[in-house]
C-alpha positions, 0 to 999 in steps of 0.5 A: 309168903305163908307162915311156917307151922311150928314143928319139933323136927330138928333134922331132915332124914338122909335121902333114901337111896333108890336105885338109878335106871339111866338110859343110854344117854343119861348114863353117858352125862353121869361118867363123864368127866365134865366141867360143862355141859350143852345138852340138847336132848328131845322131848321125853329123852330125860332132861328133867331126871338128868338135871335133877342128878345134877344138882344132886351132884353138886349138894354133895360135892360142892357143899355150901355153893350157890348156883343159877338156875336160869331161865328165860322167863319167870313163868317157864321156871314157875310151871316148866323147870320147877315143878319137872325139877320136883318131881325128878327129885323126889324121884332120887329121894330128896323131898320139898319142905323135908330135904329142901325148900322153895322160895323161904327158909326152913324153921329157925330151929332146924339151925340149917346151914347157909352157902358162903355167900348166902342170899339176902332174899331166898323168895326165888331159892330152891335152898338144900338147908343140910347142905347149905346149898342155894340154886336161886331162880333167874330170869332173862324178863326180870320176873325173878332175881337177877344175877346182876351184881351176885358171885355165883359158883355156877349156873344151870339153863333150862331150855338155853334155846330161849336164851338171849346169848348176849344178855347171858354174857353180859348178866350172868356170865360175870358173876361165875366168880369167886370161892375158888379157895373154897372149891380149887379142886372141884371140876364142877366149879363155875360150870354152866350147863345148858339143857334144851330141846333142838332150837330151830335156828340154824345159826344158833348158839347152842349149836356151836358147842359140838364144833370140836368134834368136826375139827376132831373128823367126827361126823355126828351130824350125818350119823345123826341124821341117818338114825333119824331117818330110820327111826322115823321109818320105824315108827310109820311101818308097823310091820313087826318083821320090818321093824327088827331088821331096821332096829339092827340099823338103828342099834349099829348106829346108836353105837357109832354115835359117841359124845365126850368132853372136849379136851381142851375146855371139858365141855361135853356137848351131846344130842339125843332123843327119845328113842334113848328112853324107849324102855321108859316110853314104849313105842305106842308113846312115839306112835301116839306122838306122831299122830297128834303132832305135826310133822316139825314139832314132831321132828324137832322135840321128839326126835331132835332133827336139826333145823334146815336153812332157807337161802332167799327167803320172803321174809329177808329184813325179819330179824330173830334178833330184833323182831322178837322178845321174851315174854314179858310176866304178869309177875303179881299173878305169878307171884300170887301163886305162891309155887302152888305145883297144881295151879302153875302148871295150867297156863293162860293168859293172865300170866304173860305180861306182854299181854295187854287186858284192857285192849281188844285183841286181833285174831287172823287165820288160815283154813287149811285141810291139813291144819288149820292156824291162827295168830293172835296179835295186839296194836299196842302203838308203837308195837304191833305185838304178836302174843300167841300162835295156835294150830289144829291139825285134821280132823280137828277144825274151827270149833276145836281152834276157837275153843282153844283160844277162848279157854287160854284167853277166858280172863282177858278183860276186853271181849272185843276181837277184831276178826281178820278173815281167811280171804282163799278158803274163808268163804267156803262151806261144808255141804252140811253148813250153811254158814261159811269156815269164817262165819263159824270160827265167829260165831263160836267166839261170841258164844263164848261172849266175845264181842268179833268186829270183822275187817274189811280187807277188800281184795288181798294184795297179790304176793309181790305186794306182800313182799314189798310190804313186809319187807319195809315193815320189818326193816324199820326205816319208815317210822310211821310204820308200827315196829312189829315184835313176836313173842319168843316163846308163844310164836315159836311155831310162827316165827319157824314158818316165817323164817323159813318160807321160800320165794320164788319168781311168778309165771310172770316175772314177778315175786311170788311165796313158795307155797310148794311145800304146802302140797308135800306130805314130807314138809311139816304142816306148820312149817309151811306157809300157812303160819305166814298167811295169818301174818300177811293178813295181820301186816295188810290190816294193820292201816292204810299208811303201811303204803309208802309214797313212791313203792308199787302197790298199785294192786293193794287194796286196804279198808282200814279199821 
């Protein structure tokens, strides 16, 4: 930690007021009479400027507390929340290193006021000195503190969908305790509140906290999708006349959408997206959006679609639960940036810790016309460790996919890259080329002095194979098998695609994945199938023992590395 400089300042000025320009929704959060909150709010709808009035909030009516700020892992609190979280409260007036201080004390000097049960260590406190108030950085990785053992007076979640509800429960859920002689007649007092984008699992937990407003008889989920629907509309059709007629709809319905506590807990439970901000935005903002976004990202963080469900999927024995994990931090890196805003907001590969730099990495892609994908994995015996999953959409093609690639992994130590090829359209070329899609994804790499090894799949096993073959890699039971695990965060995209990729019987009898989707303009690129292609290739390298005594993979053909 750096040395503070010697300074006369005694006091900090009083935060200059500024005047409040909430939307519709961050309005609708600030009068409400709450004890808790889930808020799962879209990209640029204002989350960060909502969760900064928040804490505002709390220095002023629970002077003296200490809170939680939770997330998943320490890397997305160090270049996510803490530098949107800065910037929000400088917007409200409440300046770093003058109103508050990040991870040390102010100057002895300033004789600041502690909490009621103040830290023993502040490296991982964002610490209100006036106020007395702590919000100390958790994470779920062990990259900053942990909530083991500590009394909180409450905690607030920052994108809660990458949160692991039972280590939440068992971690921090506990220590909401204490301080009620100090805070008895305080409605904010052990509140949690959730802040997040839509998740993209039907079931998840977040979900859950709007349930009191069916059994009240409110339908917000089908007003929801309705505006969803034109607001989609809105954006695809510029004609201006269209376009007013349509507002009218999407104002009406606005109207009717009406989020409140619920009676009996206080928790208020609300969705919105960044249509609320569109004063903010401006709509080139969204047509900017929906042109370089894919179809799902596009209605799952910027307009807040929920996600849908596949009843029989082909990938059955995949488990969210099991087959993923929180990304593990290079925490010395992390550390060693000493919450420098400028250099942890630009990401690579040095900052996450599942990522092993002293082994080679293996790279499987699909080209496809619309979007092409990548995944990148590691064989980290006993795992097989996906890390990261990467897409570019039309125009951009191979160079644009392998540059992306080669910067986030520019200080990987181990230049080895064992290339598993595109089998259906790898072998292609553009008319002006003479090397194929799979020979110029290569020779970028190595111009970008990676040493690619290429693996030899022979002939791709046909889909019934592919099903039998993820379907026993994914339930564990073989234990000669590697376990395969997806990075949470990084394969979120992946994991999407997987758990969302249809089957369906052949024309002769047997299973086949339906690729149906990859042909219809309405389903969102990566949510098709395309993602799954790269794991299948991954699964069907990994090494010729995947095939167990006794199952039919007759038509599988591996060449092993």
């Amino acid at each position: 930690m750096r040395k503070l400089k010697k300074t006369k300042m005694m006091s900090s000025p009083e935060p200059k007021s500024k005047k409040l320009d909430l939307n519709r929704v961050q309005l609708l959060f600030a009068v409400s009479k709450f004890a808790a909150s889930i808020c799962l709010w879209g990209r640029a709808t204002g989350k960060s400027s909502i969760i900064a009035w928040l804490i505002l909030l709390i220095i002023k009516t629970l002077p003296r507390s200490k809170w939680v700020i939770l997330g998943s892992t320490f890397q997305q609190l160090l270049t996510v929340t803490l530098p949107s979280t800065i910037g929000s409260l400088a917007r409200l007036g409440l300046y770093k290193d003058v109103h508050y201080f990040v991870g040390r004390r102010p100057p002895k000097t300033w004789k600041a006021i502690e909490p009621y049960e103040p830290p023993l260590k502040y490296d991982h406190c964002i610490y209100f000195w006036k106020e007395g108030v702590v919000f100390q950085m958790v994470s779920q990785d062990g990259g900053a503190t942990s909530a083991r053992g500590g009394n909180f007076d409450g905690s607030i979640s920052d994108e809660s969908l990458l949160i692991n509800k039972d280590q939440y429960d068992r971690e921090v859920l506990p220590t909401l305790r204490g301080n009620r002689r100090f805070f008895k007649n305080q409605r904010l007092h052990h509140g949690e509140f959730h802040f997040s984008s839509m998740p993209y699992d039907a079931s998840h937990w977040l979900l859950k906290g709007g349930e009191h407003y069916i059994k009240a008889g409110y339908d917000f989920i089908t007003l929801q999708n309705e505006m969803i629907d034109l607001q989609l509309k809105f954006i695809d059709n510029k004609d201006v006349e269209f376009r007013k007629k349509l507002w009218q709809d999407i104002n009406r319905l606005s109207k009717e959408l009406k989020f409140y506590p619920d009676p009996a807990t206080g928790l208020l439970y609300s969705e919105a997206n960044a249509f609320e901000n569109l004063r903010n935005l401006g709509i080139k903002y969204l047509e900017q959006q929906r042109e370089s976004l894919t179809e799902y990202v596009f209605l799952m963080e910027v307009l807040n679609q929920r996600p849908g469900k596949v009843e029989a999927g082909f990938y059955p024995t995949l488990s969210l639960k099991k087959h993923t994990y929180n990304q593990f931090e290079n925490d010395a890196y992390l550390e060693g940036l000493n919450y420098q805003l400028d250099k942890l907001t630009t990401a690579d590969s040095r900052m996450d810790g599942d990522c092993v730099s002293s082994q080679p990495l293996r790279l499987a892609v699909d080209w496809g016309a619309k979007i092409s994908s990548l995944t990148v994995a590691q064989d980290l015996s006993p795992e097989y460790r996906f890390l990261k999953g990467f897409y570019v959409k039309h125009p951009k093609l191979i160079s644009d996919l392998a540059e992306e690639f080669c910067d986030y992994y520019a200080y990987h130590l181990n230049k080895k890259i064992f290339f598993i090829p595109d089998k259906e359209h790898g072998d292609h070329r553009r008319a002006d080329s003479k090397l194929s899609y799979n020979q110029q994804f290569m020779e970028c790499l190595k111009k970008r002095g990676w040493t690619v090894t290429k693996v030899e799949l022979g002939r791709m096993p046909r889909h019934q194979a592919r099903y039998h073959l993820a379907h026993e890699m994914f339930s564990e039971k073989n234990p000669r098998l590697p376990k395969i695990r997806f990075n949470k965060v990084h394969c979120k995209d992946v994991l999407t695609a997987l758990t969302m990729a249809p089957v369906r019987e052949g024309r002769d009898g047997q299973i086949a994945k339906d690729k149906s989707s990859e042909g219809r303009a309405s389903t969102p690129a990566q949510e098709a199938t395309h993602y799954t292609d790269t794991v299948d290739l991954h699964l069907v390298s990994i090494d010729k023992h995947v095939i167990r005594r006794g199952g039919n993979f007759a038509d599988l053909v591996v060449v092993t590395r």
